[in-house]
ROLOPA-442830 format. One record per residue: residue in one letter; x, y, z of N, C-alpha, C in turn. Coordinates in steps of 0.001 Angstrom, whole numbers, padded with zeros to 6 digits, always signed. Layout:
// residues N
aXYZXYZXYZ...
//
This chain:
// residues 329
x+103676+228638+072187+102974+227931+071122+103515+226518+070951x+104734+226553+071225+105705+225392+070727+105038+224259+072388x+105072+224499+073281+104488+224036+074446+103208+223466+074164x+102012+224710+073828+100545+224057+073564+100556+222711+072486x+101282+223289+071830+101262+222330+070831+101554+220991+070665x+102521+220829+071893+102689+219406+072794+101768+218737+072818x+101394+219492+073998+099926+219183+074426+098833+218893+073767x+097952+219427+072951+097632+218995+072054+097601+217861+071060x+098912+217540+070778+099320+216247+069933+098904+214746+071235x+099409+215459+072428+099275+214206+073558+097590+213992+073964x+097030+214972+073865+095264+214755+074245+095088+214059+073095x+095500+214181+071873+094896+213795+070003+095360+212194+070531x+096722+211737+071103+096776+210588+070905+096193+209868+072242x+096004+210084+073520+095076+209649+074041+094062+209608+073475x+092843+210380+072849+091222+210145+072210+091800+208970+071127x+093096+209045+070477+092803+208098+069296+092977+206768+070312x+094012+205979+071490+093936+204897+072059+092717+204844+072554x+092159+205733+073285+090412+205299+073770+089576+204719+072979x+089697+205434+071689+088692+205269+070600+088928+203864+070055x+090216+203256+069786+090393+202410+069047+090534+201252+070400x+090624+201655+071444+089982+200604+072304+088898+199375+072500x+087690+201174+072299+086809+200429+072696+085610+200035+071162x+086636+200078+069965+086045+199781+069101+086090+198633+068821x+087958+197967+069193+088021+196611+069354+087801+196017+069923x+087064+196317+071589+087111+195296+071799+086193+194595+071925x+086251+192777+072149+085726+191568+071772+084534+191649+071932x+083153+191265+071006+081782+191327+071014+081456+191075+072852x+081984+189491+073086+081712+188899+073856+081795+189861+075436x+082768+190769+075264+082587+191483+076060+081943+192932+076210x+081311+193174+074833+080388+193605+074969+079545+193889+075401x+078936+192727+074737+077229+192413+075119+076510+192465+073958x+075271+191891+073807+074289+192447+072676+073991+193922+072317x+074243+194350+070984+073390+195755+070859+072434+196195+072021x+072009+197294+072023+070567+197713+072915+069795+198247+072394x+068840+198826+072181+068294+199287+071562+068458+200914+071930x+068478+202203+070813+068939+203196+071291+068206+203829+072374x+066817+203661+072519+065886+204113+073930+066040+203501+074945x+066343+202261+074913+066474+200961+075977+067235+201846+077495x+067034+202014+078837+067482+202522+079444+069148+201025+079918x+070097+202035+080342+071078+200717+080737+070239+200131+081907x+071160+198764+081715+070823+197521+082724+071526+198250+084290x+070709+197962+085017+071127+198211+086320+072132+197243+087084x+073191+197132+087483+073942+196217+088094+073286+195476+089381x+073327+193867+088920+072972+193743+090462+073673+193416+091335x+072977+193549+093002+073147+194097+093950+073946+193125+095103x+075114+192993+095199+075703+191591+095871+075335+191583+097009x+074781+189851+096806+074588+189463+098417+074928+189771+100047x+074472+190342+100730+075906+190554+101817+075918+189351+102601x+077687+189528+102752+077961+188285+103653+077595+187935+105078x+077389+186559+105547+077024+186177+106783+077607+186978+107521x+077204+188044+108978+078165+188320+110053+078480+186899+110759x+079547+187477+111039+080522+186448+112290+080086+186862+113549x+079484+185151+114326+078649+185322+115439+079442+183892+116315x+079635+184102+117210+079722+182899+118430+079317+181536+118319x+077956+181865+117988+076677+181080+117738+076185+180493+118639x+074966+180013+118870+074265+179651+120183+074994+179222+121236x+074746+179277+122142+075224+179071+123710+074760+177116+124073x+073743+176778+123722+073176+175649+124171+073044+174455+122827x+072559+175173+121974+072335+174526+120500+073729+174586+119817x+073656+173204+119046+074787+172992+118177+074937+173661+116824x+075947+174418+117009+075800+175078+115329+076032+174233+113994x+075772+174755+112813+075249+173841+111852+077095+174165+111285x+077407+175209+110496+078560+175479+109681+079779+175150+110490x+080774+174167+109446+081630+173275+109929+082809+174212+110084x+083980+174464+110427+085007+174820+110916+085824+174767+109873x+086299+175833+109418+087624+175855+108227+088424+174661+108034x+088896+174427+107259+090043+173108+106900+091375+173778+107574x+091465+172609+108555+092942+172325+109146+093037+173489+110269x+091639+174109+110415+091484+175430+111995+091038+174791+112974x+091455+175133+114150+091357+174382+115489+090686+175798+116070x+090092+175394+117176+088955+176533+118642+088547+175863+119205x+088767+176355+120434+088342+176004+121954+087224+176571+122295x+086188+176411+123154+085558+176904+123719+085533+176495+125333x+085313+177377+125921+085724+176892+128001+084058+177636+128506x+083591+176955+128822+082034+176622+129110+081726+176718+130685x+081222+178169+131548+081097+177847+132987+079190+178147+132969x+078998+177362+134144+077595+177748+134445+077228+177028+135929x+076502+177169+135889+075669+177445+137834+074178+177272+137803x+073485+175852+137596+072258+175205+137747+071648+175302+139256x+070514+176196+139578+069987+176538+141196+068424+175625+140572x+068534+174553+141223+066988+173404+141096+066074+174082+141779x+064735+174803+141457+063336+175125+141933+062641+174800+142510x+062455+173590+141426+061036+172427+141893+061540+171134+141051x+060393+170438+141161+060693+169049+140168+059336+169044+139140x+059669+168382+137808+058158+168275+137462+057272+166993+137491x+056098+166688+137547+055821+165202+138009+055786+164284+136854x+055153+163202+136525+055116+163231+135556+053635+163477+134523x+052875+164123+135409+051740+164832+134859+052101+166591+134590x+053161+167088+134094+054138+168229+133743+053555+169002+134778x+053009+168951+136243+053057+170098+136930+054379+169783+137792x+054595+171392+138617+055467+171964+139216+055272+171109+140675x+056262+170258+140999+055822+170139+142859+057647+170757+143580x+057530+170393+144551+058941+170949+145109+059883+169846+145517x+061357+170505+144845+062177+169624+145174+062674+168718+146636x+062006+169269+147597+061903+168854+148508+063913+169433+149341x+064143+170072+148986+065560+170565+149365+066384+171667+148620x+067455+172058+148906+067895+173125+147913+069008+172159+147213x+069069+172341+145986+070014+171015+145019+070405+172150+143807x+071442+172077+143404+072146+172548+142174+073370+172184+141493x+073979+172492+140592+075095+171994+140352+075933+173116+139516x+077174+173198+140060+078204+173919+139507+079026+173145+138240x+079021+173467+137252+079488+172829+135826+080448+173588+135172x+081244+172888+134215+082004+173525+133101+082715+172420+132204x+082419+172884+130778+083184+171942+129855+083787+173011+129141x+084508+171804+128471+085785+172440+127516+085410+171736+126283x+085366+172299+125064+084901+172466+123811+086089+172000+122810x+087315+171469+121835+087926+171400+120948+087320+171150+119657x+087259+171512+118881+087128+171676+117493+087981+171441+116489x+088121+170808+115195+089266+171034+114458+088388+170482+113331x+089167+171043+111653+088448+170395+110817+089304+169814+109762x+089218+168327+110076+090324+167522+109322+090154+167478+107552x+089228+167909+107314+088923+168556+105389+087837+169028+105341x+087129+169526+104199+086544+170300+104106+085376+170083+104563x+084613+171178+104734+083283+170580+105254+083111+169558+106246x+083850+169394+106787+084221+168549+107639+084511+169012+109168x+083762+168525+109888+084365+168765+111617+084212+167809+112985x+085359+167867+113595+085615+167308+114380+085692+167664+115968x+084735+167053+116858+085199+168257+118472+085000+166776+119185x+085730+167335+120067+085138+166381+121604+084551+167431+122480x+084017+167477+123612+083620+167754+124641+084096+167024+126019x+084768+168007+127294+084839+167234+128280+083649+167665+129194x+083331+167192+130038+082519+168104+131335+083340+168058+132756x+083134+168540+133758+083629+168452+135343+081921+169420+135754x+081626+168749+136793+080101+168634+137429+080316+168120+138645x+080111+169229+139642+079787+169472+141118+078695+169825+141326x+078288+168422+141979+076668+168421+142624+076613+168853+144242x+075621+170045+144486+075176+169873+145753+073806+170193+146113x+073852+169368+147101+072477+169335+148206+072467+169867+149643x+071274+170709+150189+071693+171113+151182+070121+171117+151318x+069818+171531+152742+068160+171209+153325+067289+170303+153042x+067753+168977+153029+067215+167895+152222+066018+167650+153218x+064583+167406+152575+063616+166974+153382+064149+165901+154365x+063774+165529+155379+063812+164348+156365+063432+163287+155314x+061853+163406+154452+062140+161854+153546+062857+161638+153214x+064198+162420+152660+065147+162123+151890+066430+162007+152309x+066492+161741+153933+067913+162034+154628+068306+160587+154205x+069730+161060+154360+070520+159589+153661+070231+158401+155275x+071104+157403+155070+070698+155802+156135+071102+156212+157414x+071866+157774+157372+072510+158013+158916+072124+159530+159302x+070633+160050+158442+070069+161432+158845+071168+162164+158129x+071655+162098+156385+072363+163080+156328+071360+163801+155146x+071406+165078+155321+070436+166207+155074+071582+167009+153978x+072592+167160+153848+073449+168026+153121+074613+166919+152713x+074953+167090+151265+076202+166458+150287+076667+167143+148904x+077975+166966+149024+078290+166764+147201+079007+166198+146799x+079413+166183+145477+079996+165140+144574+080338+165802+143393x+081628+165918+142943+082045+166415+142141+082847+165261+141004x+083007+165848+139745+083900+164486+138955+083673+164817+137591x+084453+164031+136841+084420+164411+135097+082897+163490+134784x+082118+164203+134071+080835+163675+133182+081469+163152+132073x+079961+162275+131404+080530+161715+130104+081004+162430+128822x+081780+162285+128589+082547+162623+127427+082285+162123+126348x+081997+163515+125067+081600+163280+123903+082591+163540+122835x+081885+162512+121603+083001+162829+120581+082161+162637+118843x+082098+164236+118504+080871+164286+117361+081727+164649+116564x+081062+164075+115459+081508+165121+113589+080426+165337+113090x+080349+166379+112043+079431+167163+111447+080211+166944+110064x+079394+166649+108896+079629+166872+107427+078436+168035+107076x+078546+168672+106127+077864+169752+105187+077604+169235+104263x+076536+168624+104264+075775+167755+103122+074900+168968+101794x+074324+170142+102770+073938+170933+101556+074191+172130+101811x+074959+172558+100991+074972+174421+101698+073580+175788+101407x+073991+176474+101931+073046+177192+101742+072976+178062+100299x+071527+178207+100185+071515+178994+098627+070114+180174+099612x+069713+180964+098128+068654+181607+098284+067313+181800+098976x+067055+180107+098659+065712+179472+099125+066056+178048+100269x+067306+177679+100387+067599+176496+101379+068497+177101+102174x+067812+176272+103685+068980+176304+104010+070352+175589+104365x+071169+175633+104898+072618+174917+104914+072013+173540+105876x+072416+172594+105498+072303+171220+106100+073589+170349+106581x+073365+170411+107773+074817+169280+107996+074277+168170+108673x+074846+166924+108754+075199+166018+109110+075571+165628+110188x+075285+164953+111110+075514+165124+112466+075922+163514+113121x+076726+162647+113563+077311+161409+113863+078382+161852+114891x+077905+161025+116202+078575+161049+117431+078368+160005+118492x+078839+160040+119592+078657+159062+120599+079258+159579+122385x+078363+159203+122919+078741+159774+124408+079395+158742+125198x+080372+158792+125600+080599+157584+126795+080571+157974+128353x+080426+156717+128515+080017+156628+130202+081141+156651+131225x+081500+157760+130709+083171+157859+131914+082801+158870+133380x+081334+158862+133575+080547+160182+134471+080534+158834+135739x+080123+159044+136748+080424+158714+137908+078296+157937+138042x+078994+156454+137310+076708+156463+137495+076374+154910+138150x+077268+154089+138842+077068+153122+139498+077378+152975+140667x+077110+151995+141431+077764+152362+143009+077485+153407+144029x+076369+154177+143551+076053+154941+144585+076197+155189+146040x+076300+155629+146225+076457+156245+148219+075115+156625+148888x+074252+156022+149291+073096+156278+149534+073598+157368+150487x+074311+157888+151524+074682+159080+152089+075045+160328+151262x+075165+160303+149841+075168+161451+149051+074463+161891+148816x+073125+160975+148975+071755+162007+148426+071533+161644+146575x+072616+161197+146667+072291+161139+144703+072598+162039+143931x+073267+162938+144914+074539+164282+144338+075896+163434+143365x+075999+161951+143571+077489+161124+142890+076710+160634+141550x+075511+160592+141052+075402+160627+140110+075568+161444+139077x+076665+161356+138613+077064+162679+137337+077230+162001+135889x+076814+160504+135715+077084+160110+134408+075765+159119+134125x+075458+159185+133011+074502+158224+132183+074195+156609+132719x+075811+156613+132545+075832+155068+132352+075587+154253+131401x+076121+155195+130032+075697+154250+128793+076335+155221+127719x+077043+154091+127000+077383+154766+125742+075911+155335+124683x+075843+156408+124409+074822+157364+123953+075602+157897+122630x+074674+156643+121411+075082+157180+119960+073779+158065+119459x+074463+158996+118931+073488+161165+118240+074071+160783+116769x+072297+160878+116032+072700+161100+114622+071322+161871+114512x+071771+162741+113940+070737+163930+113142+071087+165003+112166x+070643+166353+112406+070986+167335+111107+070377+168374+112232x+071974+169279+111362+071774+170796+111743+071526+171678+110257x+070893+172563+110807+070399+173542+109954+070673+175294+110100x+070927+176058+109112+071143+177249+109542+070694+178100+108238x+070491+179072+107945+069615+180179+107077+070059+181483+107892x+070462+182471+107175+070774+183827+107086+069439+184590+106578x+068637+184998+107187+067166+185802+107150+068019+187192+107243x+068234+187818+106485+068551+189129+106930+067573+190407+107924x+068354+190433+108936+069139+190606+109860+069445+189629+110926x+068590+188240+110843+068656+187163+111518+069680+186161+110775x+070114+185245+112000+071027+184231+111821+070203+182984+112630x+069204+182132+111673+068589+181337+112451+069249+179540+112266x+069512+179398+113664+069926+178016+113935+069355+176948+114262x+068899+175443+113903+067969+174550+114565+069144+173252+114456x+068479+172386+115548+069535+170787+115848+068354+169863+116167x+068453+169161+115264+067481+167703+115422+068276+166407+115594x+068386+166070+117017+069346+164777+117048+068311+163478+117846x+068287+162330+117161+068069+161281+118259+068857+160664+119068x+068915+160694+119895+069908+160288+121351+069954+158821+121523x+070341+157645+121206+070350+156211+121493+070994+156169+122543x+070901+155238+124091+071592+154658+125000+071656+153553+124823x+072664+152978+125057+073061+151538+124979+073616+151470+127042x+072993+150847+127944+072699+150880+129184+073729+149947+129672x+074891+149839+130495+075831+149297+130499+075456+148711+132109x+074712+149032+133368+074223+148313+134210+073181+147906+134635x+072157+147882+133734+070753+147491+134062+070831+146143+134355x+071691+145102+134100+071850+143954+134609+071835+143990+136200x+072269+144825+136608+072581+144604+137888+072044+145685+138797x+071978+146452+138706+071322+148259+138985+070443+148296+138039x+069354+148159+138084+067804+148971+137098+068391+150428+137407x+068562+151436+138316+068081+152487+138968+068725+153493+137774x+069430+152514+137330+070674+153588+136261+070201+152878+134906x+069904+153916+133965+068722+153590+133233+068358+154928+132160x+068987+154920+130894+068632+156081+130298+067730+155817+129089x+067083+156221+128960+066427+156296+127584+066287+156808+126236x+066004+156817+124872+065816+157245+123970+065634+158752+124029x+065670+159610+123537+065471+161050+123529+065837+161730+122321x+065067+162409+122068+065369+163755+120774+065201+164778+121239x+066228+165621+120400+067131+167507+121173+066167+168222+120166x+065476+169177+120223+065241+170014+119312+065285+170907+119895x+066250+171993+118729+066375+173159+119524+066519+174069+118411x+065678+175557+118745+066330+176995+117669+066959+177615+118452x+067275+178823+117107+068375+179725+117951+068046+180834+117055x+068027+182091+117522+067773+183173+116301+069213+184438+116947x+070409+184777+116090+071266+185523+116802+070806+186925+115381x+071004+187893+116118+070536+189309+115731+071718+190208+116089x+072705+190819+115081+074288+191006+115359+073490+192967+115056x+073526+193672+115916+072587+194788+116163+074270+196105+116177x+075474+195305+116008+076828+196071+115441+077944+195031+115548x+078967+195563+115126+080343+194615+114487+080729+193581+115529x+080506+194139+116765+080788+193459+118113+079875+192690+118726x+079086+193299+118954+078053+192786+119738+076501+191678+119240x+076248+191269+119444+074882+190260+118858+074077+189649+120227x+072778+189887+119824+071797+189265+120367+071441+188226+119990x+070896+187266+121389+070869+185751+120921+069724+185244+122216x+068621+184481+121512+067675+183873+121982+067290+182768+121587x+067321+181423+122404+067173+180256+122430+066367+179205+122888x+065858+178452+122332+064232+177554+122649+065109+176175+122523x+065719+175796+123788+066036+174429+123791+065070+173399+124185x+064942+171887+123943+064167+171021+124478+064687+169266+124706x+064173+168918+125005+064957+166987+124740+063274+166516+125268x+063287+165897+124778+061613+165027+124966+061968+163484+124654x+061218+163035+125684+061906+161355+125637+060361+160577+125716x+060565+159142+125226+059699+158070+125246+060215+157062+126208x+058784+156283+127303+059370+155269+128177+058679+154292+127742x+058696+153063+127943+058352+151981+128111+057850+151335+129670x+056407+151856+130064+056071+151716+130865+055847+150109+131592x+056307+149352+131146+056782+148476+132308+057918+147839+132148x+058715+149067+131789+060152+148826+132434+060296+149707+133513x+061083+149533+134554+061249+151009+135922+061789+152076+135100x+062037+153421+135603+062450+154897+135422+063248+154690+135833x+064986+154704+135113+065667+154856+136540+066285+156057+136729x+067246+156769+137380+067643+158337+138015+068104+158886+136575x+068483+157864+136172+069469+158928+135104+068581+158778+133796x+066835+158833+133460+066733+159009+132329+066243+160342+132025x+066615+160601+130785+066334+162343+130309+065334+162627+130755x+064785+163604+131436+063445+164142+130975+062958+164941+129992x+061668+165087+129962+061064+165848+128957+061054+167331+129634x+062324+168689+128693+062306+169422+129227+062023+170277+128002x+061375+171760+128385+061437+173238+127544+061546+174381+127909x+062769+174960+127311+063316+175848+128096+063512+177301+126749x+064041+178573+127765+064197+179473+126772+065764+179672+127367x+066343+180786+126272+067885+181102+126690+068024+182510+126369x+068007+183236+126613+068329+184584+126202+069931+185048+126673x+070547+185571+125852+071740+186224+125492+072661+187268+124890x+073537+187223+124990+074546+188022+124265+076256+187807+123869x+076657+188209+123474+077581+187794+122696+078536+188839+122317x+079934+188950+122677+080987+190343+122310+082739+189470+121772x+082606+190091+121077+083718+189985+120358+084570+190856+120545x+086209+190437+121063+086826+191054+121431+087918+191699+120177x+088307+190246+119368+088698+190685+117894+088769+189035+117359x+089419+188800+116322+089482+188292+115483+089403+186147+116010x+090312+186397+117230+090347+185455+118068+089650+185063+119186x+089237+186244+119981+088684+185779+121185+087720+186235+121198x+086155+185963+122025+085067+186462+121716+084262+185820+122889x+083242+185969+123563+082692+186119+124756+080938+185729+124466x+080453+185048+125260+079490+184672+125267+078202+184986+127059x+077281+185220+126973+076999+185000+128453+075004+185223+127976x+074562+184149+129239+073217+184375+128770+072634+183374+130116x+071211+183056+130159+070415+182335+131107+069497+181204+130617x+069633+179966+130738+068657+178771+130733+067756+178843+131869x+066544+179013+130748+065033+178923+131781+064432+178372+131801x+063908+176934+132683+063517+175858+132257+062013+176258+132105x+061192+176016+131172+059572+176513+131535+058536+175039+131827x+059109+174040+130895+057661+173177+131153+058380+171526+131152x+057548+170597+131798+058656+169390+131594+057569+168629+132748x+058576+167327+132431+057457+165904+133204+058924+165726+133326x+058531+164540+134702+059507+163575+135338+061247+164415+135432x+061572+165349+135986+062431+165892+136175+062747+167290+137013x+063605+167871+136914+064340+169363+138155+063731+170196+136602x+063565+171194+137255+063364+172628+136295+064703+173672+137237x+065231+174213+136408+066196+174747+136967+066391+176293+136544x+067516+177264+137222+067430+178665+136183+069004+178405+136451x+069385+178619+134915+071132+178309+134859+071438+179358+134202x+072265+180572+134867+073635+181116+133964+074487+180742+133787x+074899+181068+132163+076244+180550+131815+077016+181608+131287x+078713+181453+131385+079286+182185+130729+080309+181500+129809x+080765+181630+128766+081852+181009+127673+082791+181734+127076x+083993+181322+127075+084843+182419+126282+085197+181113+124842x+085393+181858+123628+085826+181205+122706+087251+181945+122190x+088283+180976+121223+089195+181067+121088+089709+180556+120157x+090580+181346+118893+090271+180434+117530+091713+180455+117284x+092540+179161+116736+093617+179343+116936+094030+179713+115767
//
């Protein structure tokens, strides 16, 4: 008895702290009365967060890089040339077998918030092999290549609007390409395999965009491309032009690891028809990319997919696999 009776006194003074709890406490945390029929308010339902994705293979992603986080990305791929397109966008033939073996290296870092910083290097090995007779170099040469660092870029991205409900995330886009690629002086015995650079500092200002569609992660890049032409004084042949990138990206993360990823890249350019074309201006290309994407863990993560060129004037249509590993430090 002497036991129950403990007990008892200890349940009596727990109900009295509950009670006098929740009698005091503050309106504000309350809430308003309800009315006694009123059913309770239902809690709502939190947003779920963005998955963590690679992000496009070809297109520039929009969301800037943590403050004071650095990542690499190491970029391989293998361009096999088809045909050429004319400049009435049909298909004729390249007249030889031509491709190019590529890879860049990616750095990233973000010096404050919203804020990011990368360069890009390239290395680009051109070859030619079964070159039509029209096209044999001054001493019948039919097969060449040419390998060497391409121009090197150096972009930042600001986050001008982030994303809400109904918008989506907007960044800021300011960069410039230089002409450190191999684009004067040609070797008429190379075939035109030693052209691997512009030849012009190439200033990019536009806006990236990105929106979380649930179960989609959709990406777009609108940049205008300026060349500033560093030998047309002396060489017309080297000669780039104006151009704008538009490109989507839709990635579909189908489990924790893995994500699907499909891509509609393009660059479409304007000439000034009586100035010459010379080798190195963009063409007007449209292509698709289909992919995938695996994550190994927290740091390293894997990319691999195919550029398909479909429609285009004045240029190579090509079918390029690529593979990328990323790496976050």
């Amino acid at each position: 008895m002497r036991h129950f009776g403990g007990n008892l006194c200890c349940w009596g003074l727990v109900f009295l702290v509950l009670f006098t709890g929740v009698a005091t406490r503050p309106a504000a945390a309350q809430g308003p009365a309800a009315p006694l029929m009123e059913k309770p308010a239902v809690p709502e339902e939190k947003k779920e967060e963005t998955p963590t994705t690679c992000g496009p293979l070809i297109s520039d992603t929009c969301l800037p890089i943590e403050t004071h986080k650095a990542s690499m990305q190491v970029l391989w791929g293998y361009s096999i040339v088809s045909g050429n397109f004319s400049p009435n966008w049909r298909r004729v033939s390249a007249k030889g077998d031509f491709s190019t073996l590529f890879s860049s290296v990616k750095f990233s870092y973000g010096p404050a918030k919203d804020l990011e910083m990368y360069v890009i290097v390239p290395y680009i090995q051109n070859f030619a092999r079964n070159v039509d007779a029209s096209l044999a170099g001054p001493n019948g040469e039919r097969s060449a290549n040419y390998g060497g660092v391409g121009d090197i870029s150096l972009l930042g991205k600001y986050l001008l609007l982030p994303e809400t409900d109904y918008r989506p995330a907007v960044t800021g886009v300011l960069g410039m390409g230089f002409p450190s690629g191999h684009a004067s002086h040609l070797n008429p015995g190379r075939l035109g395999v030693d052209a691997i650079g512009a030849g012009a500092f190439t200033f990019t200002t536009g806006v990236n965009l990105f929106k979380y569609l649930q179960p989609f992660l959709v990406h777009s890049q609108i940049w205008l491309n300026s060349p500033v032409n560093l030998f047309t004084a002396r060489d017309d042949s080297v000669r780039s032009r104006e151009s704008v990138t538009f490109n989507l990206a839709v990635e579909y993360p189908f489990t924790k690891r893995w994500v699907a990823l499909l891509e509609m890249y393009s660059t479409w350019t304007w000439t000034n028809i009586s100035t010459p074309q010379g080798f190195q201006s963009p063409s007007t290309l449209v292509g698709i990319l289909p992919g995938i994407e695996f994550f190994l863990n927290e740091k390293w993560a894997l990319s691999a997919g195919a550029a398909i060129d479909l429609f285009g004037k004045s240029g190579s249509f090509k079918y390029t696999p690529m593979f990328t590993v990323y790496h976050n430090f």
